[in-house]
Structure formats: C-alpha cells, structure tokens
N, C-alpha and C positions, 0 to 999 in steps of 0.2 A: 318831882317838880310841883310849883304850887300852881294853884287855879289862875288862870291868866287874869291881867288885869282887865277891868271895864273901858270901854273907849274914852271915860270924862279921867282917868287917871292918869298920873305921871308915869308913859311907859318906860320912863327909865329911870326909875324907882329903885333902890340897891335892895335885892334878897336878903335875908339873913346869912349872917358868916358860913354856919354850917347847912345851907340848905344851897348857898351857891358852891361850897366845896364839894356837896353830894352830885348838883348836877355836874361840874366840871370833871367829877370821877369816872361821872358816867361817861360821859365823852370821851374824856381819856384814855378810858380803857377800851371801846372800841377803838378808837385811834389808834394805839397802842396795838391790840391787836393787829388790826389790818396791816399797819406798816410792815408789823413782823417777817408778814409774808412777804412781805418785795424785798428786803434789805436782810444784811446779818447787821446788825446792832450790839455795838461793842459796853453794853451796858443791862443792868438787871431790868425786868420788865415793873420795879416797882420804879426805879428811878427813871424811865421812859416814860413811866403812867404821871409821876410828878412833874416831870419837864414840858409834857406836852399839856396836865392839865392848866398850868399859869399860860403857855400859847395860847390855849381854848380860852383864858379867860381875858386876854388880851384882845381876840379878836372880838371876844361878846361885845369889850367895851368899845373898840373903835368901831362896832355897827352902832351903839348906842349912842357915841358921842355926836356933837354936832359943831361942824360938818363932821364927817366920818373920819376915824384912824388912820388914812392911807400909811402916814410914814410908822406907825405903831406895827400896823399889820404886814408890811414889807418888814422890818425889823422881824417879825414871826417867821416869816417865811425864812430868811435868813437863818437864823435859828435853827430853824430843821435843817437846814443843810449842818451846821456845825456838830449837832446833833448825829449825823452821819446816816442819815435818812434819805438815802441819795439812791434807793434802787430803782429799775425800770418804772414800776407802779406806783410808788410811792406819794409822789405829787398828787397824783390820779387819786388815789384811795385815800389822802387827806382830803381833797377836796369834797367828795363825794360825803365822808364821814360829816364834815364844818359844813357844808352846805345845808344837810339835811337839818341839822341841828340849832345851826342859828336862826331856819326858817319856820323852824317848830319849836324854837324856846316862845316857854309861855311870858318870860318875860319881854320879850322883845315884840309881843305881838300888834300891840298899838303904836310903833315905830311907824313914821309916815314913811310910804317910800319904801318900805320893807326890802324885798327883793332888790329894789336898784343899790339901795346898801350894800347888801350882803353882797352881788356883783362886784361892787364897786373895789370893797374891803378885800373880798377873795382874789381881784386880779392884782390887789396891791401884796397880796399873799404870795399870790401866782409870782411875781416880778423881783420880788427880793429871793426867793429861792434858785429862781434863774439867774438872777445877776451874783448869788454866793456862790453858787454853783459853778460861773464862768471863772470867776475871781481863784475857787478852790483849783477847776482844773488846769489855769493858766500857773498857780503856783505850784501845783505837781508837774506839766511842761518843766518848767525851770529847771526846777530841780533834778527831772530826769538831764535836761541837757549840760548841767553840770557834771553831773553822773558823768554822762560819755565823754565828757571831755577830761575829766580824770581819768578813763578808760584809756583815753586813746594816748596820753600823755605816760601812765607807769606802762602800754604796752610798747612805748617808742623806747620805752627805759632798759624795759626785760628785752627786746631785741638787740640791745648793743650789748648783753652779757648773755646771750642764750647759747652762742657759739662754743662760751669759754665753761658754762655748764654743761655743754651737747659731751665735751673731751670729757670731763670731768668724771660724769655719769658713765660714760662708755668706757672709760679705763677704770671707775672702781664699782660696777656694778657686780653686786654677787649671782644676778643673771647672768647668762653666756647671751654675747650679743653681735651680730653678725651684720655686716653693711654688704652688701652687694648689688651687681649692675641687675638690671630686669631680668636676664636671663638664668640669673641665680649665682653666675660667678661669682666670686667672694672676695672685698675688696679690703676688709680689714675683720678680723676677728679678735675679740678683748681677750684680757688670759683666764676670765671663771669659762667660755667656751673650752678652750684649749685644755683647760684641766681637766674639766666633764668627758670629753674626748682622751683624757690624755694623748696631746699631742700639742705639738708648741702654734702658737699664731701662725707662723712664717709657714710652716705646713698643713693650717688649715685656708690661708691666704690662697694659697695653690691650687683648689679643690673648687667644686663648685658643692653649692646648697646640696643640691639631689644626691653627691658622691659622700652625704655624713647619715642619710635616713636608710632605712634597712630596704631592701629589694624591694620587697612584696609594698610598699608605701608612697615608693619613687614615685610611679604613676599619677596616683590620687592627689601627692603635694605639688606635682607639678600643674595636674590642674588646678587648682584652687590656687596658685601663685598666678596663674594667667586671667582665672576670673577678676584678680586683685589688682593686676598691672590694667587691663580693661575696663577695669571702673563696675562693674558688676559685684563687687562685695568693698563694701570701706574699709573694712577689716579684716583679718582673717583669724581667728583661733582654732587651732585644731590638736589632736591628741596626736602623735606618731612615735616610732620607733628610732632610738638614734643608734649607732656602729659603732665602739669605739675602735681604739687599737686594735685591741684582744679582739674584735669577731663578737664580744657580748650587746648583746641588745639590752637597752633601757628606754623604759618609759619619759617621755620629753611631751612639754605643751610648747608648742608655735605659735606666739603670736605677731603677726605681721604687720605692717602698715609702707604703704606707697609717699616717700618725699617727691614733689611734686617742686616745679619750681613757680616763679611769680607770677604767669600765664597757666598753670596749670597741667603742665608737660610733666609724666612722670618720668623720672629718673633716675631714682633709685629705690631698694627695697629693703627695709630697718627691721630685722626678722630678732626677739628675744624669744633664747630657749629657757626655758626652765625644767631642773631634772625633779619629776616626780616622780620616782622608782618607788621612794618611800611616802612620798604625799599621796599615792591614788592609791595606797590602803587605807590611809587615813580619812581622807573623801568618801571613801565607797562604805566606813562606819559610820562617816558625819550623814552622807545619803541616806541611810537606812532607818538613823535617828531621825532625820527629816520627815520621811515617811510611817513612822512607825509610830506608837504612840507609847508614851517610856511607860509609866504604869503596868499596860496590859502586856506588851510586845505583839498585838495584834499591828495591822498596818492602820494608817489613820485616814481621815476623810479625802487628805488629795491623794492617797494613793487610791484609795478606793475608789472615786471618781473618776480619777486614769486610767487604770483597770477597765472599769466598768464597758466601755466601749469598746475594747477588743473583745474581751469574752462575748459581746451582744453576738459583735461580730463572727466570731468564732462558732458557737454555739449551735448545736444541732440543729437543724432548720425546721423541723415538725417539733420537736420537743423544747426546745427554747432555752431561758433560764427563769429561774421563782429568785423573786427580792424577796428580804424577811426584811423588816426595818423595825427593833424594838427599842420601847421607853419604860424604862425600870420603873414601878409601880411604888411611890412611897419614896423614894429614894434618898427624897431629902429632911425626911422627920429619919432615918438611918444615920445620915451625916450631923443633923442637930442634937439628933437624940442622943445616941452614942460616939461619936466622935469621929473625924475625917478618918484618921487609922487604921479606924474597923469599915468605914466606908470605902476606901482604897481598897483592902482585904478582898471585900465583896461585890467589884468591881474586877478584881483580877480570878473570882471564884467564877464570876458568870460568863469572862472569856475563856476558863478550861474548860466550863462547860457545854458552852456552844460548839468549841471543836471538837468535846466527845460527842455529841450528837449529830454530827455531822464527817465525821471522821472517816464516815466510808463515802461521802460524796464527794464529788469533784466540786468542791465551796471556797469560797474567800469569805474569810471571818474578819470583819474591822469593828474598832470603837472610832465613831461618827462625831464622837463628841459628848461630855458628861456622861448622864445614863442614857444612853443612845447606842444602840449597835447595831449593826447591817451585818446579813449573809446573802451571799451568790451564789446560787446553787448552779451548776452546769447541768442540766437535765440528761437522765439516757433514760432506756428501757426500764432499770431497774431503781429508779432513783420513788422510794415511797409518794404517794401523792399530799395534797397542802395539807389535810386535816391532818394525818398522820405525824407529818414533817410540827407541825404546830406544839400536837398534845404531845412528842417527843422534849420539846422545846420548855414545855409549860411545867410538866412532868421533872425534867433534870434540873429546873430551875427551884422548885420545890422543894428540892432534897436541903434541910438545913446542913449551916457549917456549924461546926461548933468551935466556937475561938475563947480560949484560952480556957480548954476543957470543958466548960461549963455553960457558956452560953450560947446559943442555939439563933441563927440567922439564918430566912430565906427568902426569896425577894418573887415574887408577880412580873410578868411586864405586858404590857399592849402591845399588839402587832400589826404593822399592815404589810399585806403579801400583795405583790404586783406580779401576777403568774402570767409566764409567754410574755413577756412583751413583745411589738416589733419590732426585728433588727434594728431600723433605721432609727429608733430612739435616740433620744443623745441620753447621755448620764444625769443633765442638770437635767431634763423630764421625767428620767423615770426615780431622781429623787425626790423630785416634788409631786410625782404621783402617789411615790410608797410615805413620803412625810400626810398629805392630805389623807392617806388612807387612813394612819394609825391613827391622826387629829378625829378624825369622822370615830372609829373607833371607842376612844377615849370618852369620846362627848357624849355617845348613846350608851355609856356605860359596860358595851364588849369587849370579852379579852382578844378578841383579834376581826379584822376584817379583810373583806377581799377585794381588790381595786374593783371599781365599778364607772366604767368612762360616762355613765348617765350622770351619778352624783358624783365624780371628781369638774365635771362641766358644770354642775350647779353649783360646787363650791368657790368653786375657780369666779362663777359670776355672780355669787358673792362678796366674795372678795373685792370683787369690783365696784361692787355697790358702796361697800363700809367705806372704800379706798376714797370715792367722791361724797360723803356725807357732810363734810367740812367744806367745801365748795360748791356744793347745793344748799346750806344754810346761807351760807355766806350770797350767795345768790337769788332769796329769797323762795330758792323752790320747796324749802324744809316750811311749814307753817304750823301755828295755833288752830286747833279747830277744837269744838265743844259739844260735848253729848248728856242729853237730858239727863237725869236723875227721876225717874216716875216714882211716885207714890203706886205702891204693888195694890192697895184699896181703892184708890180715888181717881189714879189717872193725874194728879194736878205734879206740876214739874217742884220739887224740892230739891234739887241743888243744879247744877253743871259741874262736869267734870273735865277738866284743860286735856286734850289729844293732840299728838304728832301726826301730822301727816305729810307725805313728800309728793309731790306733783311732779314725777319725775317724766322727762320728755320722750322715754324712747319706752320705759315700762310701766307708762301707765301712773294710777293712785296706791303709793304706798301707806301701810295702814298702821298705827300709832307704835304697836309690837313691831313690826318689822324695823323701825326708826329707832327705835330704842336697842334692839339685839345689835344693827350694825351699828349706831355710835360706840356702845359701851366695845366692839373689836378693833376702836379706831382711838379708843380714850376719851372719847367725846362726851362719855354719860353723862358728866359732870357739868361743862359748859353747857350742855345744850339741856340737860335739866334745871338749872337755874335760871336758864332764856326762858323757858317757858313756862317756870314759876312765876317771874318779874312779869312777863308779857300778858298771861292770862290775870294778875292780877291788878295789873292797870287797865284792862280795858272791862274786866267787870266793874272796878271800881268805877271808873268812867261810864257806865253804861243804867248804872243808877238801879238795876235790878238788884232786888234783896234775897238773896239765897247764895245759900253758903258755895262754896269753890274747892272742890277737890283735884288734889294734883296728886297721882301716884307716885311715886319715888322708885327707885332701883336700890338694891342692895347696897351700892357704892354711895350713892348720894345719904341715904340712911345714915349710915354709919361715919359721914364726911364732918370732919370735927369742927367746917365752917357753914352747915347748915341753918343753927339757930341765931345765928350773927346775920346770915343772909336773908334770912326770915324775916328778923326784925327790922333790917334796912327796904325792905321791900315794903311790910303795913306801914315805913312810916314814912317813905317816898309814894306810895299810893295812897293814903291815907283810907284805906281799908281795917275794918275792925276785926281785934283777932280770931274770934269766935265766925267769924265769915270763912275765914281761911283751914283747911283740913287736909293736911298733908296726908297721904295715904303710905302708910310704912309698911313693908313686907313680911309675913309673920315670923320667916324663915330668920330675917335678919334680926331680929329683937331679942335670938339668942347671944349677939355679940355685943360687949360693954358701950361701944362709943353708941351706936344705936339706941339701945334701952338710955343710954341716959341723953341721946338727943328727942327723945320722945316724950322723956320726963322732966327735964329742962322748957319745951315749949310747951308742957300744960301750966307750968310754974307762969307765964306771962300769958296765959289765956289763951294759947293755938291748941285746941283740942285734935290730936293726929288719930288718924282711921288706924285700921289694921286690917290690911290685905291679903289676899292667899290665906286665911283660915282654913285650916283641916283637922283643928282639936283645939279642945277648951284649955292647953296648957295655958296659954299666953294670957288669958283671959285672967287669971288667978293673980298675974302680976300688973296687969296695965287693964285703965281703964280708958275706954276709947269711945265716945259717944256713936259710933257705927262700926261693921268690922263688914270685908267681904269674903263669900264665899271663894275657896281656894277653883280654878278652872277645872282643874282634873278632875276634880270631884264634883262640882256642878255640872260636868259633861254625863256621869255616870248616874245622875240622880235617880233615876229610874231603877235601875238594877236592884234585885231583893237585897244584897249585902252591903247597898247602899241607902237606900231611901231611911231605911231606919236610924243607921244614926247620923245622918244627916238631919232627920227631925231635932233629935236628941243636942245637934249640936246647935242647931237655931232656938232650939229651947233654953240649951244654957247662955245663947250670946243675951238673950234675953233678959234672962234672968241677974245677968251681970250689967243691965242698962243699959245693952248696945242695942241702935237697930240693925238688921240684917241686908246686906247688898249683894245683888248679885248682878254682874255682869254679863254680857256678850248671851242676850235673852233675844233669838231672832224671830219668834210666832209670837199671836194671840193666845196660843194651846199654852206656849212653852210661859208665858206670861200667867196664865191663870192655875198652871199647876205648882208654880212659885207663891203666888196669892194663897194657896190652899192649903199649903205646908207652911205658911208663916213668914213669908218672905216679905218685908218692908219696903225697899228701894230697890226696883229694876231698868238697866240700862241697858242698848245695844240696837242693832239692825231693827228691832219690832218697831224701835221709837225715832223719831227727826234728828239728827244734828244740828248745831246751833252754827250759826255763820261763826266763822272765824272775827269779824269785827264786833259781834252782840251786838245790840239783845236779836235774840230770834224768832 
C-alpha cells in the first residue's frame, strides 16, 4: 500500500493501475481464503481471487464515491451469492475481511465520515446478498415443488400399471417366488419355485412355507416370519435350507417382505427364493477375495481389524497379545528404482517371511496396506519375548532375494510393538497406538519401538495442537514477535529477527520452533511463512528503524519455486530496501536445486540470504552469505573437547569467507561472553529483550 494521503489532499485520488490491483489482491486473497472455509465453491481459488477482487474494488469505490455506492455495493453483495458463497459464515467472514480493509486503506483515509461510509456501504452489501439469497432460495422452492408434482403425477401413472407388471414379474421371474397368508400358507407359487422344488404349483399351493425348509430351520424361519408380520424387521433375508421332492437339501436365500394394505394392515407375505447351492461357493471365494489381499494372500486391513477384537477378547488374560505393526524401509526408491514387478516380488517375499518367523505362534499375519504389515501374536508360556520376536523379524527380513539369479534384494522395516494391551481396547486404538508407535520410531531414527502410553498421550496432544494452528492464526492467537540481534562486542542491537509465537488459551506461550514443527504437520509452513515474511516486513518498514530483518525459513519454503516472486512483491508493497531484508536459508537445504538457486536468484536483485544450521564449511565454498548461523546441536555441545575445537575452526572459516557468525538461543551472560571469546559476532535469545510484536522496541 502506499503512504496515505495528507489531510489537504484529494482523498479519493485513483492509485496507480498496478498498485490498486496489488492491494485488491491482497484483499482477495484473504477473502478468498476465509470464504473457503464456510462454503464448497464450485470454482478454482484463482478465479475466486479474481471475482472477489473487482467486488473489493467496487466497494473501495462506492465508499469513495459521493454520496456513497449503496446500489453499487448491494449489486456486490448479490454477486456473492451468484458466486455461490452462501455457507453459514460466509457473509460473516466477508464482512469482517471488507470492514477491516476499507478502514485501513491508506487511500481512503481522509474520506470524511470514514466509518459511517463504510457502515453505510457494507449494509447495502449486507442487503443485496440477503435479498439474492431469498430470491435464490425461493427459485430452488419452485423447482423442488415442480419436482414433486411430477413425482406425484408419473407415480399415479406407475400405479394404474403396477398390477399388470406385479403378474408379469411373478409369472416370468427366474426367482421362485411365493405369495402367502401371514401364517405362511401359500396362496400362489410361480413355476422357477416349482421347478427348484421339482414339484408343480398346484402342489406347492397346498403346502404351507414351513412344510418346503428342512426341519432343523422350521423354527428359526418361523420366527423371523413373525418378527416380519409384527413390524420388528422391514425386511427379512435370511440363508436356509430348502426339501425338495427327493429328500435333498439345497442352499436357498429368503428374502421376505410384508404387503400391507392402504391403512397399513398387513396382509400378506411376498417371500423370493433364490437357489444358491452353486452361488455360496462362489460368494465364500468372492468373500475371501474381499478379505484378503490378492498380491500377498495374507488377510487385509478389514479383516485384520475384525479379527482383532475377538482375539483381544480371547486371549490369555495375564499374557495378552503383542501387535508388530511394520513399515518397509526404502520401499519406494525399490518400486522407482527397479520396477513395480520386483516391488510386488518383494512384498510377497516379506509376507513368506513373516509366517516363517512366526510360524510356531498362534499369529495372524496381514498386509495393512502398501509397505505396511501387522502381526498378532496370541501370547502363552512359551511364546519368545518382544526383543527376540523383533531381531527374529529384522534378521529374516535381511536375508536377500535374488531375482533373476543375479540380483540380490533385502528390505529394513520400523516397527512399533503394543505388547499386553487391555482387553477392552477396541481395534481402531490399538491400531492407532501401534501406527503412533512405529511414526515415533521412524522419526527418532529407531528400528523399532515399544508403545509408551506417556508419549503416545503426548503425541496424540500434539496432534491436537497442529490440528488448530490454522484456526488460532486465523484467530489472531498465532503472532509476529521480534528478537534482538546483539553485537557479541558491543552490546548495540544490529538487526531483529521476525518469531512465531502462539498465545494459546489453555497451554500457555508457545515459542517460534514449536509454531513452525506443527504448521509444517498441518501444511501450513508455507502460508504461514509468507504471513510472517509480509507481516514483519511491513511493520519494520513502518517503524522507520534501520537494521536489517531476518526471517528464517523451513526447508519447504527454501526450496518453494514462489519464493523470489514473493520476496519481490513484498520489498515493493513495503517499500523496504533489499539489502534490509535476509532471509535465513537452512544449510541442510541448499543441497537441493530449487533452493541453491532461490538463494542465488535473490542475491542477483540485492536480498542477501543467511545460511543457517551451519555445521561445516561445505556450503561455504559455494554461497556467499553476508552472515551464516551456528547449527543448534552444535552450539549446544560447544564446550565438549571434540567440540570446541572445530567449532573455532569453523567460525574461522565463516570468516574467512566474509560471513559474520550468529548464534542463537544464547540464555546467560557466561554463555554470551564465551561466544565473544571464540569469535562469535551476533548473539540472540533468552539473555536478550524481545521486541514488541508492533516495533520498535
């Protein structure tokens, strides 16, 4: 935005073309945003962002105009509804977005009247969206009551020929189908019944229901015929045995239903047979396919899930059962690398192997899903204990294959073991304890773990945290805050550097790292590292303090192929100078192409970027970086004899290469002057003040 106007100016003076479409975008796009969440929008989020920023610029003018826009900005409003911007919030979270905005455009600032304007304009917003609104849901009324009245018109149709289809159906169904009084006598039987039976109609007319199912059946279908005529089941299917002539029993499914007359009196009972003698082989392979996973022929996730709860159940009550839950290691540089073929191969090598290893326990071996497989051990006396069961595990999965003579394949995997559960678990907890476990695993770098209800409860609220980080920004509980930069000589502040912080309501101050781990599990790095590049760099800009601005970055934003475009639209919507601004890039990611060249792309336009997490002069040799910081791990350990040393070494080479040296998270005076004494340049953290979130401080 540009610098507002002076009060002797024309406040409604026209911006330049691209400097009005910059601030409209801005708008838009939170706009944009917000709406997302109350509505689904049958449209891309670019063409949303373009629709609503001509809205946005609609309404600037009808606050600007005089008198004000009313019929302009009611047309807006209208709009949004066409637009299909019609969910619970949506009105709400426009308004909230336009309010703030047209009361803080710098162009509108010397508008007489400001506020009653923007009132005035947003209720004529307010009233066109309500009246598109009434107007929309009045012509979907209509149309639904056209609906039913062709409903009720082809249903009068289909009832004066339903009769002549009832015969129709009932004399050439390839079903056997049976009409009978409630009590199951049999009032007309088709001829596919008669022929299933071999026996003609006229003699199965004679009979009642009960006198065609085998003995031992009678009972049971007579009850479920009477829960059916009582109104306790709508339906009835059921599997039973039918008698023919001969004395031979066959498989038959019953499906029943109660004719009812126009009060709802039942009356009769419209029983189809159908002979599966030879379909419930056929089902009980399609069943196992169902269950089973074709590849492996292990059982697959829902059986294993179904399972799971009887065995709990089941299960020795002092000795329990152990879940293995493993994640092939690499699995998909296997499938890239060499081909799905040999991946399939070695997906059907690791379920032979798991039931050799397990082959004398009482286990249920499943693949879960990709490189995923679950074992249930039923525990006794002599079932080996976890480590053992583990390195049995680790060990046969080691042993390569060799496919196609020659080449030699063997696969790793993580594991998390949930040993004893209690019975009363259900299956969806104790998969999502053994899934948290392997995750915990995997991330500390272990081949296996063992459930732990202390950390599966801290990850679990976790998870809870990452899960609101998008509606505590959006809430304003996520903020900008800023931490000196000291001169490690002098003591005098050379820079500030932009921090997250969350002001959450139930746990307290959360601190910049912890704001960044749960975005980037929620996908938020991104969004919410651009907020607070924009954010801290308008309000230093604004704050008229001369020292440079460090913002560190995440791996993901690094390497984000709209970084240096976003950079540039930021110094030149702030009007901050490039050389002010110092993205801090991670040293780890400057191995990967899009990074090294977003790093070397903004030195080409004057953003000199840091380089962070240092822990060797490689990086050094290709990027030059007017500052770099010590990597954490290694500033924690400084002291250690197989540390201090070349930790000199390596602040002597940043040196050497014209970097100064930063180190962070410095909480004493000690820890400050032993940094001073080995060469340390710029120091930040707990020893030193915070800067207000608004500057200067």
């Amino acid at each position: 935005m540009t610098a507002p106007h002076p009060r002797g100016d024309d406040p409604r003076k026209k911006p330049s073309a691209d400097h009005a479409a910059r601030r409209l975008g801005v708008v838009a796009r939170k706009w944009g945003y917000l709406i997302s969440t109350t509505a689904y929008l049958p449209h891309t989020p670019e063409e949303i962002e373009r629709e609503l920023a001509v809205l946005a610029g609609r309404l600037f003018e009808a606050v600007a105009s005089d008198p004000p826009g009313t019929e302009a900005a009611a047309a807006a409003g209208g709009r949004l509804v066409e637009l299909r911007c019609v969910g619970a919030g949506s009105l709400r979270r426009s308004l909230e977005v336009l309010g703030k905005a047209l009361l803080r455009e710098p162009e509108l600032r010397g508008v007489d009247r400001l506020a009653e304007r923007v009132v005035l304009v947003l209720g004529a917003f307010s009233s066109g969206y309500g009246e598109m609104l009434r107007e929309d849901i009045q012509k979907r009324q209509e149309g639904l009551s056209r609906a039913l009245l062709k409903v009720e018109q082809e249903t009068r149709q289909k009832h004066v020929i339903s009769r002549a289809q009832f015969e129709e159906v009932f004399a050439g169904s390839a079903s056997g189908v049976a009409l009978t009084e409630l009590d199951g006598r049999v009032l007309r039987a088709n001829t596919a019944l008669a022929k299933t039976l071999n026996r003609t109609p006229a003699e199965i007319a004679a009979m009642t229901l009960f006198d065609l199912v085998h003995p031992e059946d009678v009972a049971q279908l007579r009850e479920s015929y009477g829960e059916l005529v009582a109104g306790r089941l709508h339906r009835l299917r059921a599997g039973r045995r039918l008698v023919g002539r001969d004395g031979e029993p066959m498989w038959a499914t019953f499906s029943a239903s109660v004719i009812r007359d126009a009060v709802g009196v039942p009356r009769q009972v419209l029983t189809i047979v159908d002979d599966d003698t030879e379909v419930s082989l056929l089902q009980r392979r399609l069943s196992h396919q169902a269950l089973h996973d074709v590849l492996t022929g292990l059982p697959n996730r829902q059986f294993f899930s179904t399972r799971l709860e009887t065995l709990l159940r089941d299960a020795d009550p002092v000795r329990g059962v152990t879940l293995f839950h493993l994640d092939l290691d690499g699995f998909s540089q296997i499938n890239g690398g060499l081909g799905q073929e040999l991946g399939d191969r070695v997906l059907r090598g690791v379920a032979a192997k798991l039931k050799t290893v397990f082959e004398a326990e009482t286990a249920l071996v499943a693949r879960l899903g990709g490189d995923e497989f679950g074992v249930l051990v039923q525990n006794t006396a002599d079932t080996p204990g976890v480590v053992t069961l583990v390195r049995r595990i680790t060990r046969e999965l080691a042993e390569a294959e060799y496919v196609d003579g020659q080449r030699g394949v063997a696969v790793s995997a993580a594991i998390g073991v949930v040993h004893r559960p209690p019975r009363d678990s259900t299956p969806a907890e104790l998969l999502r304890a053994s899934d948290l476990t392997l995750r915990r695993a995997q991330r500390t770098g272990n081949q296996w773990g063992l459930f732990d209800r202390e950390l599966d409860r801290r990850d679990r609220h976790d998870f809870g945290l990452a899960a609101s980080v998008a509606g505590a920004w959006e809430n304003g509980e996520v903020e900008a805050r800023y931490r000196v930069l000291v001169s490690a000589t002098t003591g005098s502040a050379e820079g500030v550097e932009a921090r997250l912080r969350w002001n959450h309501p139930a746990e307290g101050v959360l601190p910049h790292e912890t704001c960044v781990r749960l975005a980037a599990e929620t996908g938020l790095a991104l969004p919410l590292g651009t907020w607070l590049l924009r954010t801290a760099a308008e309000r230093l800009a604004a704050s008229g303090l001369e020292v440079p601005l460090v913002v560190e970055l995440t791996a993901q934003q690094a390497a984000d192929p709209e970084l240096v475009g976003e950079i540039r639209r930021v110094l030149e919507d702030t009007g901050l100078a490039p050389d002010r601004l110092r993205p801090g890039f991670p040293a780890a990611a400057l191995d990967v192409g899009d990074a090294a060249d977003n790093f070397k792309v903004l030195a080409e336009i004057g953003v000199r970027a840091e380089i962070h997490g240092l822990g060797d002069v490689t990086c050094l040799t290709e990027f030059s970086a007017p500052a770099v910081r010590i990597a954490a791990g290694l500033a924690a350990k400084r002291q250690h004899p197989l540390v201090t040393g070349p930790l000199s070494a390596l602040i002597d080479a940043a040196h050497a290469a014209g970097a100064a040296v930063s180190v962070a998270g410095v909480r004493t005076p000690d820890e400050a002057a032993w940094w001073q004494e080995h060469g340390a340049d710029l120091l930040s953290g707990p020893a030193f003040p915070d800067v207000p979130g608004g500057l200067p401080g």
